[in-house]
C-alpha positions as CSV (number, residue, x, y, z in Angstrom):
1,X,-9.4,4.7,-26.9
2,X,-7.7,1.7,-28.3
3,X,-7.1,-1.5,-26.7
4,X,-3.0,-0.7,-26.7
5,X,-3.8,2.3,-24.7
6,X,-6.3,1.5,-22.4
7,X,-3.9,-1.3,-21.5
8,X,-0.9,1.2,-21.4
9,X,-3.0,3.2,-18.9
10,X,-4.2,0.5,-17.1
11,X,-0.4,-0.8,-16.0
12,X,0.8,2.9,-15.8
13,X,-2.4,3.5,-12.6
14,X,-1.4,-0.1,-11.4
15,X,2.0,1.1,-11.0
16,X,1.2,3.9,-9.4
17,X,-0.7,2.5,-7.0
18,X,1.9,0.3,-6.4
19,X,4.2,3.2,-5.6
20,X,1.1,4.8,-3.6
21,X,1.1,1.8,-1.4
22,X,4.7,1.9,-0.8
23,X,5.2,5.6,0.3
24,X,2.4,4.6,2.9
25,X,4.1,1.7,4.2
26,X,7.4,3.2,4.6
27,X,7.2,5.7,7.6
28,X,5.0,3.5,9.3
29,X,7.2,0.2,9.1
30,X,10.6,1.9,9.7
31,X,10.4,1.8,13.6
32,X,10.0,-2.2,12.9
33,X,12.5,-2.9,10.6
34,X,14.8,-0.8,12.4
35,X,13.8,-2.2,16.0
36,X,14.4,1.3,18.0
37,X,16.5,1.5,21.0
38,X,19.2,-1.3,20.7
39,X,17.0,-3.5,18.2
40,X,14.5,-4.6,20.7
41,X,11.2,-4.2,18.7
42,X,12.7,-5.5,15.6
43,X,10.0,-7.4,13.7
44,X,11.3,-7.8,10.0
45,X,7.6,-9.9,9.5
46,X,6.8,-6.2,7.6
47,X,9.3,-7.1,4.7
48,X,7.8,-10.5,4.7
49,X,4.2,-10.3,5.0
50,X,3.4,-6.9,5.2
51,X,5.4,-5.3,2.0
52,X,4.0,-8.1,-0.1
53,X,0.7,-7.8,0.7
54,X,0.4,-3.5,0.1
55,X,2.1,-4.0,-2.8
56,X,0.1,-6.4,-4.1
57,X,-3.3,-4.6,-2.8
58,X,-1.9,-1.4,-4.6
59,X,-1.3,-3.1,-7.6
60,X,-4.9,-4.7,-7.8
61,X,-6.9,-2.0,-6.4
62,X,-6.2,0.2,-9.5
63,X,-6.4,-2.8,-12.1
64,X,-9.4,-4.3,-11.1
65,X,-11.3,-0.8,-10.4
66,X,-10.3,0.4,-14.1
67,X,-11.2,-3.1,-15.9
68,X,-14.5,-3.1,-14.0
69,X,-15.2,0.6,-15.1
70,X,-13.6,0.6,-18.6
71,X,-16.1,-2.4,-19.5
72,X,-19.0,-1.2,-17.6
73,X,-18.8,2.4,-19.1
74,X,-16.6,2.4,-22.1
75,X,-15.1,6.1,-20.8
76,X,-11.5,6.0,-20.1
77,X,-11.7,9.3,-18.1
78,X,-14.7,8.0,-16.1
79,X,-12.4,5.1,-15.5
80,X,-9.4,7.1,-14.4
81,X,-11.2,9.3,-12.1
82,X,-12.8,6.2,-10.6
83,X,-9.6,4.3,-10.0
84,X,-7.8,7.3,-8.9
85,X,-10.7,8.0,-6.4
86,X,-10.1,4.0,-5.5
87,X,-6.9,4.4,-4.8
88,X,-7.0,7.5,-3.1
89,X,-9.3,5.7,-0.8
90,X,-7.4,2.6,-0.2
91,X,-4.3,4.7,0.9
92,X,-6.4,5.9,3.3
93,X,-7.8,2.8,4.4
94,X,-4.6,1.6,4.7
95,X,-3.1,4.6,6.7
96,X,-6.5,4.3,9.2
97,X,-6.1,0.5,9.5
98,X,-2.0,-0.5,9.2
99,X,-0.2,0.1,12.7
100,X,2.4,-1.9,13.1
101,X,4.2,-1.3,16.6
102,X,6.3,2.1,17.1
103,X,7.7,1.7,20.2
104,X,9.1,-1.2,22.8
105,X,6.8,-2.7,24.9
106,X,5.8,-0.7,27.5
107,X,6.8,-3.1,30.5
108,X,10.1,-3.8,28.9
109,X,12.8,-3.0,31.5
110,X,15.6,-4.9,30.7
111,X,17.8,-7.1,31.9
112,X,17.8,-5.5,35.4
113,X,20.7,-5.6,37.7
């Protein structure tokens, strides 16, 4: 494989892990972006720490899994199943380890009477 293509491939795995990281995210971060009942749990800190951060871990994951292969081994499909294996594992890391709050705080009784 040329240089042009292993970089091609390269960007195309980053971007997918990009998007990988995002459909993750999503379902879990909507309850704080949208705040639930009346806005109380909003916590827009997942647009501007969270998001960032997954996107950039999905975009690095990939590129520095098929760099690290590609010059250890020379094999582009060794390298492809290796950082599709790496990515497949860091979606799952993320969906065992990212929970961001899904409901209001248990005590929360508002304002009262």
């Amino acid at each position: 494989m040329n240089q042009k293509t292993a970089g091609t491939a390269g960007c195309l795995l980053a971007g997918l892990g990009a998007m990988a990281g995002l459909l993750v995210w999503a379902p879990r971060a909507a309850f704080s972006i949208d705040g639930g009942f009346e806005g109380h749990a909003r916590d827009l800190s997942v647009l501007f720490v969270d998001l960032p951060l997954i996107l950039l871990g999905g975009t690095m994951v990939p590129l520095f899994t098929w760099t690290l292969i590609t010059r250890r081994t020379g094999r582009s499909w060794i390298a492809v199943l290796t950082t599709l294996t790496a990515l497949a594992l860091g979606a799952w890391g993320l969906t065992e380890w990212y929970t961001p709050r899904q409901h209001p705080d248990p005590g929360y009784t508002g304002p009262g009477l």
